[in-house]
C-alpha positions in Angstrom: 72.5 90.4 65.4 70.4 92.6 67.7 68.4 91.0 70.8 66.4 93.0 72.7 66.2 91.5 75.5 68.9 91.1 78.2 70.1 87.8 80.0 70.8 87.6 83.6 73.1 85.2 85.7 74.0 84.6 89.3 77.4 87.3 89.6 80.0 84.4 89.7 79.0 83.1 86.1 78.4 86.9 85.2 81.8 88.1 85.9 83.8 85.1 84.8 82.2 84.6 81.6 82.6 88.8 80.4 86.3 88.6 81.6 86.1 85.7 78.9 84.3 87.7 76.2 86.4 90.9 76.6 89.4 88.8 76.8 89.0 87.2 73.5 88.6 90.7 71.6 92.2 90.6 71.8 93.7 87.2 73.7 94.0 83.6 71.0 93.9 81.7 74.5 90.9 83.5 75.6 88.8 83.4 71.8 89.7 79.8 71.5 87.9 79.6 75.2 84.6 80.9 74.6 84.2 79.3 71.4 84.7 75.9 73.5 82.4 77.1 76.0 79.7 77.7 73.0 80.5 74.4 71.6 79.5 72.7 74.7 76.6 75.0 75.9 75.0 73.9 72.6 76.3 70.0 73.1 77.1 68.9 76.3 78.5 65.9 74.3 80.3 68.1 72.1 84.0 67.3 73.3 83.3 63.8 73.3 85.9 63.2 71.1 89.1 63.6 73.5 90.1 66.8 72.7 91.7 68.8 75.3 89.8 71.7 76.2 91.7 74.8 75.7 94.1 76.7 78.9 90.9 79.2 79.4 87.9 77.3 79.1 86.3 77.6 82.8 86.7 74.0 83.9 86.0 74.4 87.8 82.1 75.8 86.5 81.3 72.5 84.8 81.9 68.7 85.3 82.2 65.7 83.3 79.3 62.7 83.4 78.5 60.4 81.3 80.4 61.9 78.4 78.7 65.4 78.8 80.7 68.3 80.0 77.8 69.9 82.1 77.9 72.3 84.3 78.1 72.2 87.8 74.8 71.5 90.0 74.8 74.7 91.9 74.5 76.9 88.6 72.4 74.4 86.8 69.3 75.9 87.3 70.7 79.0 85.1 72.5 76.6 82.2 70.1 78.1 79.7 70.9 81.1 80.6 74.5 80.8 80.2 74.0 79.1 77.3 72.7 82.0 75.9 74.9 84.9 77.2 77.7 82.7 75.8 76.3 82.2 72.1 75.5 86.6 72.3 79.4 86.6 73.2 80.6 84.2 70.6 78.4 85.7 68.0 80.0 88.6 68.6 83.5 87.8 69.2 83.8 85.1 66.4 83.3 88.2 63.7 86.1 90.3 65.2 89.8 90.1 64.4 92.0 90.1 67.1 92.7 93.5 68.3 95.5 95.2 70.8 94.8 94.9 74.2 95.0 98.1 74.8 93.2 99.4 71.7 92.3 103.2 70.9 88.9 104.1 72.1 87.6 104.1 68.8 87.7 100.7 68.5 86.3 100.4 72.0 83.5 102.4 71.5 82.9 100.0 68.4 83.5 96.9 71.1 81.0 98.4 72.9 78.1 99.4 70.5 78.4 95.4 69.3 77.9 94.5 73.3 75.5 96.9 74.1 73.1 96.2 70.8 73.8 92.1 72.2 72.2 93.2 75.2 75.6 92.4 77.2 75.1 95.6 79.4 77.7 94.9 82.4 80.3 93.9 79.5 80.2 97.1 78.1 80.4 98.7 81.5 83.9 96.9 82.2 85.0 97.5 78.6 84.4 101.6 78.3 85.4 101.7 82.3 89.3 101.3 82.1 89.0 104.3 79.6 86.7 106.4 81.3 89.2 106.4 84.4 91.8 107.5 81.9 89.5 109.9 80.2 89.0 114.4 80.9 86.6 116.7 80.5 83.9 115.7 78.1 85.1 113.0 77.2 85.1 111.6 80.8 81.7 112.9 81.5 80.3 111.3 77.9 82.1 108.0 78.8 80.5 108.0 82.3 77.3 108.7 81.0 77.8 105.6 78.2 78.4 103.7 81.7 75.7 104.7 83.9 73.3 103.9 81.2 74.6 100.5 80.6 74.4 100.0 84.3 70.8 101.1 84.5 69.8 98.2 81.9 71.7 95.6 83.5 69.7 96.5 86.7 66.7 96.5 84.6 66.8 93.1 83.9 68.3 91.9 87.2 64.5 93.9 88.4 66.3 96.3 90.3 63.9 99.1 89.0 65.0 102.1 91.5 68.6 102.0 90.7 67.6 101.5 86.8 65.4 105.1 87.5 68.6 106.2 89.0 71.6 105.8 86.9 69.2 106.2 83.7 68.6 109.9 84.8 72.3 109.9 86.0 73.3 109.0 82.7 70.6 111.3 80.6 72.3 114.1 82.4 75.7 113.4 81.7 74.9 112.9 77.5 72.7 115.7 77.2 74.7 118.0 75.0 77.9 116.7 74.9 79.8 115.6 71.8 82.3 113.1 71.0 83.4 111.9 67.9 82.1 109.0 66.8 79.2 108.9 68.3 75.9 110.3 67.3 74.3 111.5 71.0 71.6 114.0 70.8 69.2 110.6 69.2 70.5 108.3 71.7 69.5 110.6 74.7 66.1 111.5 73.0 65.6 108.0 73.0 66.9 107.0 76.9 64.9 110.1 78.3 61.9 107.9 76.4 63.1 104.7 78.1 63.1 106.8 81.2 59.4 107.5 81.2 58.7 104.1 80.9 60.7 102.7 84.1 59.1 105.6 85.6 55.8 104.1 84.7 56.8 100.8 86.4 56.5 102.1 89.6 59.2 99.9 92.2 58.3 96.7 90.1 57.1 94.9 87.1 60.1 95.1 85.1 58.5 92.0 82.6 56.5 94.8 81.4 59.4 96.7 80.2 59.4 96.8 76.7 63.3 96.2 75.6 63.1 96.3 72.2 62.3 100.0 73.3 66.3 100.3 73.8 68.1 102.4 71.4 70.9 101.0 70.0 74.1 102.4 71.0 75.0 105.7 69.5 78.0 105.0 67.0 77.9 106.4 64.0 77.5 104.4 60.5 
């Protein structure tokens, strides 16, 4: 499934819930987590029954009352949010099979294209980043510029249009000409350097007028 429009959440929530999803690419404990944690975004009530919620669910961010598991009052201003970052996860996750935890970039740059079409943009910045430190020569710079983009999106949506401007061009530079197999780039960049003129156009603000079905979809090839 393909959303074009990115979800945002306070960085606690953020970065504990994509350690979840990128865990449970390749972790049982981790998959069997999240798909609690969609269970009970969608039904508070949805555990009801007893059950034992599994070793990763993220207990200390939610609360039990009244037979609800709901989560705690300081983050429940952005429970729909979360709700829906965690179904994009699930959705995602609950088609995969499990995979090594150190898998060959191939399969992360297939990962990736899944969370980047999802709109999970700081995901695929912490997936592709492990291999872009690893990474040489074009291939580094091409993984960078996978990263920067990514980056520029996620400030995008959190309305932090000068650092989108920034990393976007960042990124464009870094992708323009390169090659990497796999991935089908000379489109992709055409298309961000599009994107590009349109942040430009927002001036230092108005990023609900950013159109984000606009966002090419990640460069892998069919």
């Amino acid at each position: 499934m393909l959303y074009s429009t990115p979800v945002t959440l306070p960085l606690p929530l953020r970065n504990r819930l994509a350690e979840l999803i990128l865990d449970a690419f390749h972790d049982p404990g981790a998959r069997a987590g999240l798909e609690a944690l969609a269970a009970i975004c969608a039904d508070p009530r949805a555990r009801n029954g007893g059950r034992a919620l599994p070793q990763r669910f993220p207990t200390d961010l939610f609360e039990a009352r009244g037979g609800e598991m709901q989560i705690r009052s300081g983050y429940r201003a952005h429970a729909g949010e979360l709700g829906d970052r965690v179904r994009r996860g699930w959705d995602l996750v609950r088609q995969e099979p499990l995979v090594p935890e150190e898998a060959p970039l191939d399969q992360v740059l297939r990962t990736s294209a899944r969370l980047f079409d999802a709109g999970l943009y700081f995901e695929v910045h912490e997936h592709l980043e492990p291999h872009w430190l690893r990474a040489e020569g074009g291939e580094r710079e091409v993984l960078q510029g996978l990263i920067q983009t990514a980056v520029a999106f996620q400030h995008l949506a959190n309305g932090n249009v000068k650092g989108a401007r920034l990393l976007l061009r960042d990124g464009i530079a870094k992708l323009g000409g390169r090659r990497l197999p796999g991935l089908a780039l000379d489109g992709f960049t055409a298309a961000l350097r599009r994107c590009a003129e349109r942040v430009d156009a927002l001036g230092t603000s108005g990023t609900e007028r950013f159109d984000w079905a606009g966002v090419p979809r990640f460069p892998l090839k069919d």
